[in-house]
Every structure is written in C-alpha cells, then in structure tokens.
PyMOL CGO cylinders between C-alpha atoms (Angstrom):
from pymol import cmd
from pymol.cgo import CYLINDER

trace = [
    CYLINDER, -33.91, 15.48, 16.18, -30.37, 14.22, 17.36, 0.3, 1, 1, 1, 1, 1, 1,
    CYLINDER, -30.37, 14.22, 17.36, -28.42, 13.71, 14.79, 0.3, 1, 1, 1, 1, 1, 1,
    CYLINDER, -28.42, 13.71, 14.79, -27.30, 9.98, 13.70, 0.3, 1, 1, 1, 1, 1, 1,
    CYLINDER, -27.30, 9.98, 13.70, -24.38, 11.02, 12.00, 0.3, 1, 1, 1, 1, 1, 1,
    CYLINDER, -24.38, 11.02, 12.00, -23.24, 12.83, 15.09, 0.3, 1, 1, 1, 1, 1, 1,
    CYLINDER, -23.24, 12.83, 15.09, -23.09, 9.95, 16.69, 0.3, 1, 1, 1, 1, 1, 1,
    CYLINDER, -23.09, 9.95, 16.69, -21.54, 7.55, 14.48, 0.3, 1, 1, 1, 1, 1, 1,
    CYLINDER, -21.54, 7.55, 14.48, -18.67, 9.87, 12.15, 0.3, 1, 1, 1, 1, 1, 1,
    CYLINDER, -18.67, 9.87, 12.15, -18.70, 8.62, 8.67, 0.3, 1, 1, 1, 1, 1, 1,
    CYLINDER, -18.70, 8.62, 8.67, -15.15, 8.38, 7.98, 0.3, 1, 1, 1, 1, 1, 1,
    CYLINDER, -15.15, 8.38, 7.98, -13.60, 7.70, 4.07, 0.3, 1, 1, 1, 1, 1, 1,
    CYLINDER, -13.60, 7.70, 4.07, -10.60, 5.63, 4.99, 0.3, 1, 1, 1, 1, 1, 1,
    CYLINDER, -10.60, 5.63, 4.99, -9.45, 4.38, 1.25, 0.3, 1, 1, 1, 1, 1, 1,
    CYLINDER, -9.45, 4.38, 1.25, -6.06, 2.43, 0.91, 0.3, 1, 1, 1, 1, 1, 1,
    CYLINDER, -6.06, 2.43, 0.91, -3.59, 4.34, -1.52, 0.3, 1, 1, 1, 1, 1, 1,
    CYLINDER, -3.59, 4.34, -1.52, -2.33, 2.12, -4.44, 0.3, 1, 1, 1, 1, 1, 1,
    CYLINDER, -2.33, 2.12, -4.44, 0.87, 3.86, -4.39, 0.3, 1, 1, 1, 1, 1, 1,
    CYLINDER, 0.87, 3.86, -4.39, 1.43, 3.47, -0.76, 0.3, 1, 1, 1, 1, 1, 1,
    CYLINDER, 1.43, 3.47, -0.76, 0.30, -0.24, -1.06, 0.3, 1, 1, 1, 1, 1, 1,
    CYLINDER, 0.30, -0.24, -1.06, 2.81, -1.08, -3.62, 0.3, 1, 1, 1, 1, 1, 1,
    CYLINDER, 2.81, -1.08, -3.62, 5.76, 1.35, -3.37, 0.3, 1, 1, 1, 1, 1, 1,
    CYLINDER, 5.76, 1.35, -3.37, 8.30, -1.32, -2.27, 0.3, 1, 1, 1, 1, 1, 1,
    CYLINDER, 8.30, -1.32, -2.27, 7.41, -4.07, -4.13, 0.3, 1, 1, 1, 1, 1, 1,
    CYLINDER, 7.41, -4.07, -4.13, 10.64, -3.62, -6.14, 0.3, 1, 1, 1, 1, 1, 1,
    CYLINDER, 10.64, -3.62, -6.14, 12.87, -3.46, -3.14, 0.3, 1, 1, 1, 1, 1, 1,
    CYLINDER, 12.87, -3.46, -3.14, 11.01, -7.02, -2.18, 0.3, 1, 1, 1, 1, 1, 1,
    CYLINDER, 11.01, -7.02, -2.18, 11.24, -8.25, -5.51, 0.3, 1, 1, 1, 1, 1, 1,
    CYLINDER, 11.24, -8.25, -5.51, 15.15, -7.91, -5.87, 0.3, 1, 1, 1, 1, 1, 1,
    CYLINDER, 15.15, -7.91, -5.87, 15.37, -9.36, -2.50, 0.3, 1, 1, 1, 1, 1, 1,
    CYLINDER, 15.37, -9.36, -2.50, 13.33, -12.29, -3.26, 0.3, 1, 1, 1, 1, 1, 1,
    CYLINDER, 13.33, -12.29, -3.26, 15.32, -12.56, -6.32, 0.3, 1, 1, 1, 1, 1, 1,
    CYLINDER, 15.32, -12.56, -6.32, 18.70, -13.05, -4.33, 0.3, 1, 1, 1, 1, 1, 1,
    CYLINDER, 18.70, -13.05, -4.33, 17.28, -15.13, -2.12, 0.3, 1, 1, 1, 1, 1, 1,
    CYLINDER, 17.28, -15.13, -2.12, 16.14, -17.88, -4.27, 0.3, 1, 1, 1, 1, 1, 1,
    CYLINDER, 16.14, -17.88, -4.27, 18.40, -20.98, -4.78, 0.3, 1, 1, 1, 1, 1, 1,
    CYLINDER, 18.40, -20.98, -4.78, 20.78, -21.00, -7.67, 0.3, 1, 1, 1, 1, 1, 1,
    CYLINDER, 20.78, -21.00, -7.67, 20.86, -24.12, -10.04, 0.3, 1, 1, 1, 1, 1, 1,
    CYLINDER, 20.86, -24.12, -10.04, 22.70, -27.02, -7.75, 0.3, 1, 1, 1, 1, 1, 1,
    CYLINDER, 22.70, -27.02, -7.75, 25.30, -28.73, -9.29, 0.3, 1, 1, 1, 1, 1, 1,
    CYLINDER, 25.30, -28.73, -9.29, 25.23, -32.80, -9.77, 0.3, 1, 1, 1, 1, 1, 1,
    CYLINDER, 25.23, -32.80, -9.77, 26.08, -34.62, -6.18, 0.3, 1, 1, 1, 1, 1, 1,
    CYLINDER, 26.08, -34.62, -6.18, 30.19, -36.00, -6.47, 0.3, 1, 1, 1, 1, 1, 1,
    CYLINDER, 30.19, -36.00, -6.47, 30.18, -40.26, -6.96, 0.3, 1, 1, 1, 1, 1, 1,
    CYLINDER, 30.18, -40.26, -6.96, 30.83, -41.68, -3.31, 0.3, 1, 1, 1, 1, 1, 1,
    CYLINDER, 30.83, -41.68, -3.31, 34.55, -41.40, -2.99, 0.3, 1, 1, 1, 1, 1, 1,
    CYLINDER, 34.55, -41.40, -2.99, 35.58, -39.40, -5.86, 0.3, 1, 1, 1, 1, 1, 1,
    CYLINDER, 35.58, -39.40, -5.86, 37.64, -36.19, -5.30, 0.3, 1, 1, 1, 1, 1, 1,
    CYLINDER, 37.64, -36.19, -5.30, 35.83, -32.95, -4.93, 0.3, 1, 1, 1, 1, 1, 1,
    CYLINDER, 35.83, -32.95, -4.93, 36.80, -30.52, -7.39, 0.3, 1, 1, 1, 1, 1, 1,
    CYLINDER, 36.80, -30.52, -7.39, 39.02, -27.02, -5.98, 0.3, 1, 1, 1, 1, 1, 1,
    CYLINDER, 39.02, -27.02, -5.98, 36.03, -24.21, -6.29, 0.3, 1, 1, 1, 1, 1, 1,
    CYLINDER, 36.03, -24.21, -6.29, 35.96, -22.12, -9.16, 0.3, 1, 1, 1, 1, 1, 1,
    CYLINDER, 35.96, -22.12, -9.16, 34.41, -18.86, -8.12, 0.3, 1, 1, 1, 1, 1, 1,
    CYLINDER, 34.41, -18.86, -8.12, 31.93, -16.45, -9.81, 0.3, 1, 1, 1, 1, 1, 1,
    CYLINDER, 31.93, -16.45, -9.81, 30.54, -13.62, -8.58, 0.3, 1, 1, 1, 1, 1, 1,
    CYLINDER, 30.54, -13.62, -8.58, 27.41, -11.85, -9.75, 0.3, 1, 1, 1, 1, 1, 1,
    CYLINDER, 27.41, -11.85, -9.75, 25.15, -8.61, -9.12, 0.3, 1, 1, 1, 1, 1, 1,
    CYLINDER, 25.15, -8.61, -9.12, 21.95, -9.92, -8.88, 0.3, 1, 1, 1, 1, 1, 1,
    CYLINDER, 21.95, -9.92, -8.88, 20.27, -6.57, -7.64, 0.3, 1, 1, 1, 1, 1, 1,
    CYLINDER, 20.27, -6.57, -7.64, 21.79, -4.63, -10.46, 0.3, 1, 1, 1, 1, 1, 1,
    CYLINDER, 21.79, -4.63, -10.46, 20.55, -7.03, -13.52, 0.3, 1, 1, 1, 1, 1, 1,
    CYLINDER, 20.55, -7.03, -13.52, 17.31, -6.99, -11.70, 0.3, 1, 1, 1, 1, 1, 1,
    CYLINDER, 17.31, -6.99, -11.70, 16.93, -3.58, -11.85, 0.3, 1, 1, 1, 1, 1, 1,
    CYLINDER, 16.93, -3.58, -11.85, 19.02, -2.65, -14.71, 0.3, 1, 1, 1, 1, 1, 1,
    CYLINDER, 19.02, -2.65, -14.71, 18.24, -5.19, -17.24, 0.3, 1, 1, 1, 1, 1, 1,
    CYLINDER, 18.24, -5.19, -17.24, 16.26, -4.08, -20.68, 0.3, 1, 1, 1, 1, 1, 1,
    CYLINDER, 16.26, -4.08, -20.68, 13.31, -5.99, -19.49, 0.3, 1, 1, 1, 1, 1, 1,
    CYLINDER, 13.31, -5.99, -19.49, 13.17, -5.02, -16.16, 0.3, 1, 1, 1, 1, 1, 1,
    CYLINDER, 13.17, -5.02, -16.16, 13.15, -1.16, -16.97, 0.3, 1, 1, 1, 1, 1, 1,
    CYLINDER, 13.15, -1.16, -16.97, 10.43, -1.98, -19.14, 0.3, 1, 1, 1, 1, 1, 1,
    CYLINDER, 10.43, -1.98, -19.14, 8.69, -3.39, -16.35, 0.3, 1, 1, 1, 1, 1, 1,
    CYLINDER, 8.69, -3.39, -16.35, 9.25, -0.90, -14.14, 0.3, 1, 1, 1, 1, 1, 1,
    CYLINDER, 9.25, -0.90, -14.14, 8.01, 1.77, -16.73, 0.3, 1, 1, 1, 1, 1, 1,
    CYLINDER, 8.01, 1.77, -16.73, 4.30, 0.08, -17.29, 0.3, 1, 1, 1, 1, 1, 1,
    CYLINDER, 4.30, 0.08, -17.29, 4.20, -0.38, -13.72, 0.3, 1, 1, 1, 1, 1, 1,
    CYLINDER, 4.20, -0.38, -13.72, 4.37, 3.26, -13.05, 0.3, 1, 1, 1, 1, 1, 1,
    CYLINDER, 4.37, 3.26, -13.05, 2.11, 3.72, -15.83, 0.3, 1, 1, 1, 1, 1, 1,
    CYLINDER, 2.11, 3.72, -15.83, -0.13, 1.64, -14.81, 0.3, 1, 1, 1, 1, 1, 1,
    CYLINDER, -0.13, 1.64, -14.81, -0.26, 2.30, -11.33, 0.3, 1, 1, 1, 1, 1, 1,
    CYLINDER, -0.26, 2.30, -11.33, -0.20, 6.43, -11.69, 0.3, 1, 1, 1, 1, 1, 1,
    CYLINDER, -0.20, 6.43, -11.69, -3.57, 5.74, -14.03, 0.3, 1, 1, 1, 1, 1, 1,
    CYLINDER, -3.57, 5.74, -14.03, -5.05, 3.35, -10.85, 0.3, 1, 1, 1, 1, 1, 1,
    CYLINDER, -5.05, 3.35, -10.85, -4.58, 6.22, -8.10, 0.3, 1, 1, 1, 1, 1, 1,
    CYLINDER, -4.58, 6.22, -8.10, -6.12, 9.24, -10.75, 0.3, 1, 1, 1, 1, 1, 1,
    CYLINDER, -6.12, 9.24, -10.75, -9.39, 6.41, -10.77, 0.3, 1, 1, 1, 1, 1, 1,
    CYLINDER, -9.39, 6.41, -10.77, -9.20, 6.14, -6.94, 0.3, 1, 1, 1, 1, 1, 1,
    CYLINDER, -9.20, 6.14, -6.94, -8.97, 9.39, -6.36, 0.3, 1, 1, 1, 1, 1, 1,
    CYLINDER, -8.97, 9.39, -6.36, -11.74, 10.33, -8.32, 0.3, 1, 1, 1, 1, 1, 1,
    CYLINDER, -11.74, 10.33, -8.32, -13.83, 7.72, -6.76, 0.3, 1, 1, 1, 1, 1, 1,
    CYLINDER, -13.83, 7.72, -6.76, -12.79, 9.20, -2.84, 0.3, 1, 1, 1, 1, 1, 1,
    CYLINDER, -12.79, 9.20, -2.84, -13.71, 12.51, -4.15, 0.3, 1, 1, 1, 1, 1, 1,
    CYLINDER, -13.71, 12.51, -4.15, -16.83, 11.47, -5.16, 0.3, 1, 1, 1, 1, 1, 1,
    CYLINDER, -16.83, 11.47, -5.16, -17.16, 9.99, -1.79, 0.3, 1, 1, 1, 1, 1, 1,
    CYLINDER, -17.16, 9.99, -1.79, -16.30, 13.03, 0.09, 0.3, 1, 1, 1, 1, 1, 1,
    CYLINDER, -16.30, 13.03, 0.09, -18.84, 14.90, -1.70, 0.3, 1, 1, 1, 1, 1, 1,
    CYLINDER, -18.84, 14.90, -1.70, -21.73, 12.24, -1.36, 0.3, 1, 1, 1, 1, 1, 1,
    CYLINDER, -21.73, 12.24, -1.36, -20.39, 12.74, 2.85, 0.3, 1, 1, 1, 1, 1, 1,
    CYLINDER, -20.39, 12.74, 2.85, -20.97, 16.03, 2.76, 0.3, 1, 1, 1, 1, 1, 1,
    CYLINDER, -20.97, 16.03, 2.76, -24.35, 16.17, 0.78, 0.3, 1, 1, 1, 1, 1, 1,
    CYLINDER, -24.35, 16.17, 0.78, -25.19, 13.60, 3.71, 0.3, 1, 1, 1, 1, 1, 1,
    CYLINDER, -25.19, 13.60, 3.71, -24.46, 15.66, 6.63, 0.3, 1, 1, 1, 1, 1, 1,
    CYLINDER, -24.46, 15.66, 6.63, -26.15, 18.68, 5.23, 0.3, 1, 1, 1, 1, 1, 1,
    CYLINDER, -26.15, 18.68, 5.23, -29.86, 16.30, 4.87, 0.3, 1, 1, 1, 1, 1, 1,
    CYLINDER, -29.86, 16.30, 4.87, -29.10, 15.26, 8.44, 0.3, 1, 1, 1, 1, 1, 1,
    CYLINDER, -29.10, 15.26, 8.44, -31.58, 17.76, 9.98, 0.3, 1, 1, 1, 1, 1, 1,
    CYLINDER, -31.58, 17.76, 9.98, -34.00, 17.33, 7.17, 0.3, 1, 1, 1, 1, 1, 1,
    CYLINDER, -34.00, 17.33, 7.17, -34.85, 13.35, 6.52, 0.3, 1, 1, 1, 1, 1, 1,
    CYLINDER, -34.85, 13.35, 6.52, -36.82, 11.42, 8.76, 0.3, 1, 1, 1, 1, 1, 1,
    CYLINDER, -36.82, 11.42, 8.76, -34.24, 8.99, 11.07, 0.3, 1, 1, 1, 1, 1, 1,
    CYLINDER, -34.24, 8.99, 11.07, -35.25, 5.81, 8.83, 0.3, 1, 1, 1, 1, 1, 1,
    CYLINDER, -35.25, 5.81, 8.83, -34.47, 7.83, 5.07, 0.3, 1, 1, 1, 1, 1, 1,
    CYLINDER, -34.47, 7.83, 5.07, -31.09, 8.86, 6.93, 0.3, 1, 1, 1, 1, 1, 1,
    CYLINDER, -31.09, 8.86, 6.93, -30.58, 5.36, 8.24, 0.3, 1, 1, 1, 1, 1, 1,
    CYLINDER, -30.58, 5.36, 8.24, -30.93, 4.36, 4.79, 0.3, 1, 1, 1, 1, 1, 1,
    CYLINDER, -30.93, 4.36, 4.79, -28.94, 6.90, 2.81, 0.3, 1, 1, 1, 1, 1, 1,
    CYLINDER, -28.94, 6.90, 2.81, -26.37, 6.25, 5.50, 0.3, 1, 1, 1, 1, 1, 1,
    CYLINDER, -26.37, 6.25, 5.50, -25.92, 2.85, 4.37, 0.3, 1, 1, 1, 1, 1, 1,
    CYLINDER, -25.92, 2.85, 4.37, -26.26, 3.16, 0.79, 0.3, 1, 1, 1, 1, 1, 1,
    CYLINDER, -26.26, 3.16, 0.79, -23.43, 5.34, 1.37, 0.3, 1, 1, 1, 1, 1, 1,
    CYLINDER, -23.43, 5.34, 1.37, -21.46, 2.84, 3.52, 0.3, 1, 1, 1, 1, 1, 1,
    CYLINDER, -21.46, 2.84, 3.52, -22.09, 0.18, 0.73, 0.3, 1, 1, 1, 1, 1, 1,
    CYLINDER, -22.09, 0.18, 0.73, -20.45, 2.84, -1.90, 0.3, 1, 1, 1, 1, 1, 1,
    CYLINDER, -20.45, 2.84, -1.90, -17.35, 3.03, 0.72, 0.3, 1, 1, 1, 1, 1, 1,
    CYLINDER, -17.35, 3.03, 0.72, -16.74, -0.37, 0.86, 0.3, 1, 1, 1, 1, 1, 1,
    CYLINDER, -16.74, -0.37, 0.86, -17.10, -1.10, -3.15, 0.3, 1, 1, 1, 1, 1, 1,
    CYLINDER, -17.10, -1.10, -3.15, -14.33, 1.42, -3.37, 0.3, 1, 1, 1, 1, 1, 1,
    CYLINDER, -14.33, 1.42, -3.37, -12.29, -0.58, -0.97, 0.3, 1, 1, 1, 1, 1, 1,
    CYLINDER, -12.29, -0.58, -0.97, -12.86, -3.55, -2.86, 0.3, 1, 1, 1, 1, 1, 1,
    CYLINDER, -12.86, -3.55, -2.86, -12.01, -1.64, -5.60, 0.3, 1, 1, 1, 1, 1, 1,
    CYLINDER, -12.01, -1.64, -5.60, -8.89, -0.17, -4.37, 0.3, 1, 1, 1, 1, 1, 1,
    CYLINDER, -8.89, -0.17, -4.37, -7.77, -3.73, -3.05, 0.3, 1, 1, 1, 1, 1, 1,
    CYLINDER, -7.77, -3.73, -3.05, -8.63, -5.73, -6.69, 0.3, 1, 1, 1, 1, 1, 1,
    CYLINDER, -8.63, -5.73, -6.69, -6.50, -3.04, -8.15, 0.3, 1, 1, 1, 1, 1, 1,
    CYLINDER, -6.50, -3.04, -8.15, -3.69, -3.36, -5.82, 0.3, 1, 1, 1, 1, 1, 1,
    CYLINDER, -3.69, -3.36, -5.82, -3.50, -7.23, -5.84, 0.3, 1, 1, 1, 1, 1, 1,
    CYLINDER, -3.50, -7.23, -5.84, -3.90, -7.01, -9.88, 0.3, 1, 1, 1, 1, 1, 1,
    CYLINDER, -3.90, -7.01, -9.88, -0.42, -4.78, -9.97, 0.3, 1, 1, 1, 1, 1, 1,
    CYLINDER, -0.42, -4.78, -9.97, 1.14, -7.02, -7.85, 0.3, 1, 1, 1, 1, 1, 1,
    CYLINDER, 1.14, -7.02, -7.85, 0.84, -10.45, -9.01, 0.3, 1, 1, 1, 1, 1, 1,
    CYLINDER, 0.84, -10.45, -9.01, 1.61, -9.15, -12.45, 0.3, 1, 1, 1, 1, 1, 1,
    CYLINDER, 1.61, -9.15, -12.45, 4.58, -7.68, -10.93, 0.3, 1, 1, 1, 1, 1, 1,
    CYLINDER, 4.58, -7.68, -10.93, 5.78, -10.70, -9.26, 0.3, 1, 1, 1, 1, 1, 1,
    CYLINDER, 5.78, -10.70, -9.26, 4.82, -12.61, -12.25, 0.3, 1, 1, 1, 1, 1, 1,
    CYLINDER, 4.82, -12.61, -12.25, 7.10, -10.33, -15.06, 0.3, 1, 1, 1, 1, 1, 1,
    CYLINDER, 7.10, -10.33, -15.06, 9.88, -9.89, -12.83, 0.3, 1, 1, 1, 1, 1, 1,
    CYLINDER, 9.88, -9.89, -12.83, 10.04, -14.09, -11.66, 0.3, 1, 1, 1, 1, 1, 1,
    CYLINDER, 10.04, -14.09, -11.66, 10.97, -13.97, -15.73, 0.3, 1, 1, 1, 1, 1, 1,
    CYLINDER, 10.97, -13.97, -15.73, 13.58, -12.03, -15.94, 0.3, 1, 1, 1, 1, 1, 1,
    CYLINDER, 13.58, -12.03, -15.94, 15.24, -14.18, -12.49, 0.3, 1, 1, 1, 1, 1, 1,
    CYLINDER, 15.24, -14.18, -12.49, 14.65, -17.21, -14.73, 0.3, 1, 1, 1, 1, 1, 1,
    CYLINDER, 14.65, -17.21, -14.73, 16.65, -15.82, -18.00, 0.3, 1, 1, 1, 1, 1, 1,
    CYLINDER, 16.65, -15.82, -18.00, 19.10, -14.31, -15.40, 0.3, 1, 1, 1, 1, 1, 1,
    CYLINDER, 19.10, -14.31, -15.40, 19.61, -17.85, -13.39, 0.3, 1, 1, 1, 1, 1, 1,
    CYLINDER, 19.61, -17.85, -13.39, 19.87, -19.63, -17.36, 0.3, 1, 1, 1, 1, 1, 1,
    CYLINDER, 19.87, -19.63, -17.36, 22.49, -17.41, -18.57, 0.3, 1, 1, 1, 1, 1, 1,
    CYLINDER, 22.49, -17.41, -18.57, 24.07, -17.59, -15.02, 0.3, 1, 1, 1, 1, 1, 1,
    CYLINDER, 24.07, -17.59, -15.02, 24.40, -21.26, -15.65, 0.3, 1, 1, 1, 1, 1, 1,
    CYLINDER, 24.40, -21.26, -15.65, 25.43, -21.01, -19.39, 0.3, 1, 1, 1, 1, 1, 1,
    CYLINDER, 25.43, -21.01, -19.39, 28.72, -18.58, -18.50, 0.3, 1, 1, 1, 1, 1, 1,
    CYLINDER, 28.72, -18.58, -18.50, 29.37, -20.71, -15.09, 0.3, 1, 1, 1, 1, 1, 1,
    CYLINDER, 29.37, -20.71, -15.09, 29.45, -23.79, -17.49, 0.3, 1, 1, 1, 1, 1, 1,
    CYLINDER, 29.45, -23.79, -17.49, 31.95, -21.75, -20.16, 0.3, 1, 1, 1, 1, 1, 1,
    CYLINDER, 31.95, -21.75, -20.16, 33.70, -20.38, -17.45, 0.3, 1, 1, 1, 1, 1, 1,
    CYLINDER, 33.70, -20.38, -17.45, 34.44, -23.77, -15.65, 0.3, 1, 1, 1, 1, 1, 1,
    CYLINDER, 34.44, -23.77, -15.65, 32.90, -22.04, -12.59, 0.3, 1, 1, 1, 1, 1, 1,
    CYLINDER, 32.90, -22.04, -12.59, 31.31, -24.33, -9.81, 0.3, 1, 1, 1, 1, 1, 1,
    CYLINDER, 31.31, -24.33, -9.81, 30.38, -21.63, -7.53, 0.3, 1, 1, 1, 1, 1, 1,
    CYLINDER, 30.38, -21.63, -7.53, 28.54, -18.81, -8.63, 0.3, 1, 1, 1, 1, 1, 1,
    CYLINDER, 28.54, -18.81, -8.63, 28.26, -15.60, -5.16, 0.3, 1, 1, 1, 1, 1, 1,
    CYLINDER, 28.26, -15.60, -5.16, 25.84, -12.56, -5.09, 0.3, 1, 1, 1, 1, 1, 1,
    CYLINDER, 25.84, -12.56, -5.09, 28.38, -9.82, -5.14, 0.3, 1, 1, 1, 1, 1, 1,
    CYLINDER, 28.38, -9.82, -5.14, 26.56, -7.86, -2.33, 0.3, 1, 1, 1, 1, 1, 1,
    CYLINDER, 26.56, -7.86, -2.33, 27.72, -10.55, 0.06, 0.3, 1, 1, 1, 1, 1, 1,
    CYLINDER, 27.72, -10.55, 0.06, 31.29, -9.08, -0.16, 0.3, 1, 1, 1, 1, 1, 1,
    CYLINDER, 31.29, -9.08, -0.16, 32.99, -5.88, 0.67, 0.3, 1, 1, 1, 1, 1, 1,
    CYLINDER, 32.99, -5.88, 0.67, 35.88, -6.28, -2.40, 0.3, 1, 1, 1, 1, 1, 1,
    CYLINDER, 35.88, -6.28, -2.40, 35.86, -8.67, -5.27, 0.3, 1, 1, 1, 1, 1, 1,
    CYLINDER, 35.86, -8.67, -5.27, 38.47, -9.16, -7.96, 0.3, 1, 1, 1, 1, 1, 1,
    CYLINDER, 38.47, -9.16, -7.96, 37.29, -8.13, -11.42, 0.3, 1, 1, 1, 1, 1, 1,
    CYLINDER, 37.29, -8.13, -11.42, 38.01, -10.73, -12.83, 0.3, 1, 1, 1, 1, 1, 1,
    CYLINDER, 38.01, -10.73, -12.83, 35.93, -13.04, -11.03, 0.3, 1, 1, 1, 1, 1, 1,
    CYLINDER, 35.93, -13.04, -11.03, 32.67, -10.50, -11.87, 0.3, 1, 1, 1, 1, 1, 1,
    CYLINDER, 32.67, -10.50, -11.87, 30.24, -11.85, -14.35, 0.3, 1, 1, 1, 1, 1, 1,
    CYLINDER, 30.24, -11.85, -14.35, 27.84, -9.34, -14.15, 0.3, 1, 1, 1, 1, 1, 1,
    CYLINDER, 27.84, -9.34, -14.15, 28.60, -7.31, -17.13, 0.3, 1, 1, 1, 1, 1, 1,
    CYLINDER, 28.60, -7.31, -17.13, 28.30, -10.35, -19.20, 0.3, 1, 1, 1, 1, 1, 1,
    CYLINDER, 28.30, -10.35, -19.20, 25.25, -11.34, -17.55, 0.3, 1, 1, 1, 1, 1, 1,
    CYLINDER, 25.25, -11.34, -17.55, 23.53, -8.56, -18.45, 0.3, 1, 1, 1, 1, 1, 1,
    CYLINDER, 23.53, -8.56, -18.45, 24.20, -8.14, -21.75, 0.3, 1, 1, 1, 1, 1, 1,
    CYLINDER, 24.20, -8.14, -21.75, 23.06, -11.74, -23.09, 0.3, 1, 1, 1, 1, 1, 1,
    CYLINDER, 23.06, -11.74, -23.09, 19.83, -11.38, -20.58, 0.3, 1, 1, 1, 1, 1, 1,
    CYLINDER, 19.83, -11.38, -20.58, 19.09, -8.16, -22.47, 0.3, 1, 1, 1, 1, 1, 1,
    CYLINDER, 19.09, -8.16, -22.47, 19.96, -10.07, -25.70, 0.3, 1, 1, 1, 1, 1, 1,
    CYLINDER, 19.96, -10.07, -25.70, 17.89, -12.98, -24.63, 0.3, 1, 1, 1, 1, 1, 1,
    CYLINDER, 17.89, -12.98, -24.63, 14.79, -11.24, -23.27, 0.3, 1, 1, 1, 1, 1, 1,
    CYLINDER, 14.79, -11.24, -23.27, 14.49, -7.63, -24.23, 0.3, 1, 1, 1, 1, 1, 1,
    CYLINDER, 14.49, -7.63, -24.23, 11.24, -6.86, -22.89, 0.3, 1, 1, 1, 1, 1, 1,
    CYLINDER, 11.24, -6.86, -22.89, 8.29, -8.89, -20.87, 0.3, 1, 1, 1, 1, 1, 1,
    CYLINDER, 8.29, -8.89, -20.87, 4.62, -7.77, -21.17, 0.3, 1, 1, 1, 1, 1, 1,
    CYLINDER, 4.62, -7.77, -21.17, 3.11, -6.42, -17.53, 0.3, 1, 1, 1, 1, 1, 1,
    CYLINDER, 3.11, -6.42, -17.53, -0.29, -8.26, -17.87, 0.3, 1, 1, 1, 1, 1, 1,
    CYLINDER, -0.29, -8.26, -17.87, -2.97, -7.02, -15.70, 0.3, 1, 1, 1, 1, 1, 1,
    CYLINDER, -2.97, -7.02, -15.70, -5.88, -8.40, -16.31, 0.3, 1, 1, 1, 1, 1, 1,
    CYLINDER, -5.88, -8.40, -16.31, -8.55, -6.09, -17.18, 0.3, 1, 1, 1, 1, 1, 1,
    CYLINDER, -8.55, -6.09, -17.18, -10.89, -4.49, -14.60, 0.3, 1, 1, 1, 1, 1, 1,
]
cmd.load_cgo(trace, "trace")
C-alpha cells in the first residue's frame, strides 16, 4: 500500500510566542516618542510670539525605566515564559501524535489513515489558533499598560513645562549634546513613579 503520508509530509510548523513578541518593547518606546505632545493654545492674530523656552526630555528612558513600566515588563515575562512552557507542551504532544501516525501508516486501511490524518491536522491548527489567541492576548495588554504610563508621562510633562515656563518640550534622543539644565527627565521620572507606581498587565483569561 503506498503510503499517504509519504506523499503529503505532515509538518508541525507552530509560531513561538517569544519570537512573536520579543520586540514589542523596542516598538512600544518608539511609538511612545512618536506620538504628539500636548499643543499649546494658537497666538491671537497679530500678537507677538513668545521667544521659545526649551525642555528637553528622555522619553525612551522613563518608558523603560519608570516604576510602572518595570512592573510591566516583569508580568510580561512572566506571563509570556508560562505561554511558551503551554505551547511547548502542546507541540510535543503533537510530535508524538506524528510519530504514532507514521508508524500505523502500513497498518490502517487508506480511509482510517485519511481520517486520523485529519483529526490530526485539526489538532495542528487548534494549536495555531491557540498559539495566535495567546500572542494577540500579550500584546494588546501590552500596548494597553504601557499607552498608561505615556499618558502620566505626557501629564507630568505638561505640569513641569507649565512650572518651568517652557513652551517647547524635545525628545532628548534627537540631539547629540544638551545642556543640563534644560533636562527634565530626572524630574519626570520621579513624579511619574510618584504618580503611578505600578499598572496591572490584564490578560484576559484563556
């Protein structure tokens, strides 16, 4: 009897979770930078625009450094290390219901292995759905935690550009040198950690 499988290889190709999501920071901080800062109130027609008062900030650094973002970043690890020991265990099982498979290749009848084949086919693509439910669950939480801290950052931005008489507030990675004096980043960073020490990762349930 020729052999079905030998013609068609059954092949377990699963999507890692920590290959699907291992820049998602590095996106996240540039996202961050890359949304618009609070715009100041249009000048009345006429009136005298005002000499700009400069402040400079480390957006990358509060969004990776900040209380709440390291707590992020910690249940996301957590969370996704616990997702890839499931998937794994689920490809194993695969593997071995593969090989169980090939071995009853020269013993079933062409319509039982026609049918275990895709029984087995139906278990590779749950796992897929799996894998991909899992993957889109870490990273709209993700997205969702870290668009927090941007918002507490960008509101005590505004706050020390307001004390600070500063009308125009600079990512400091846009510059080579920057007086000290003109950084705000330290004092950023310590009333965002004040404001929001932690934010919850929530991932819905499985």
């Amino acid at each position: 009897m020729q052999s079905i499988l030998s013609k068609t290889p059954i092949r377990v190709a699963v999507l890692s979770v920590v290959a699907a999501t291992g820049l998602l920071f590095a996106a996240t901080s540039a996202q961050a930078q890359a949304q618009s800062a609070p715009k100041a109130e249009a000048p009345a027609p006429g009136a005298e625009l005002k000499a700009p008062v400069i402040a400079v900030i480390d957006v990358q650094k509060i969004m990776q450094e900040s209380s709440a973002s390291k707590g992020i970043t910690k249940s996301f690890e957590s969370l996704r290390d616990s997702y890839q020991k499931e998937i794994s265990a689920l490809e194993d099982k695969l593997r071995k219901n593969e090989d169980e498979l090939r071995k009853q290749q020269t013993v079933l009848s062409p319509e039982a292995l026609a049918n275990k084949r895709r029984d087995f086919e139906k278990q590779v693509a749950d796992v897929q759905k799996t894998v991909q439910t899992r993957k889109r669950a870490l990273e709209t939480s993700l997205n969702e935690a870290m668009a927090v801290v941007h918002k507490t950052m960008v509101e005590v931005v505004a706050d020390i550009s307001r004390e600070r008489g500063a009308n125009l507030v600079l990512a400091r990675q846009q510059f080579v040198l920057v007086d000290t004096q003109l950084d705000v980043t330290d004092a950023v960073m310590e009333r965002v950690n004040k404001k929001l020490p932690q934010v919850a990762l929530n991932v819905p349930k499985p």
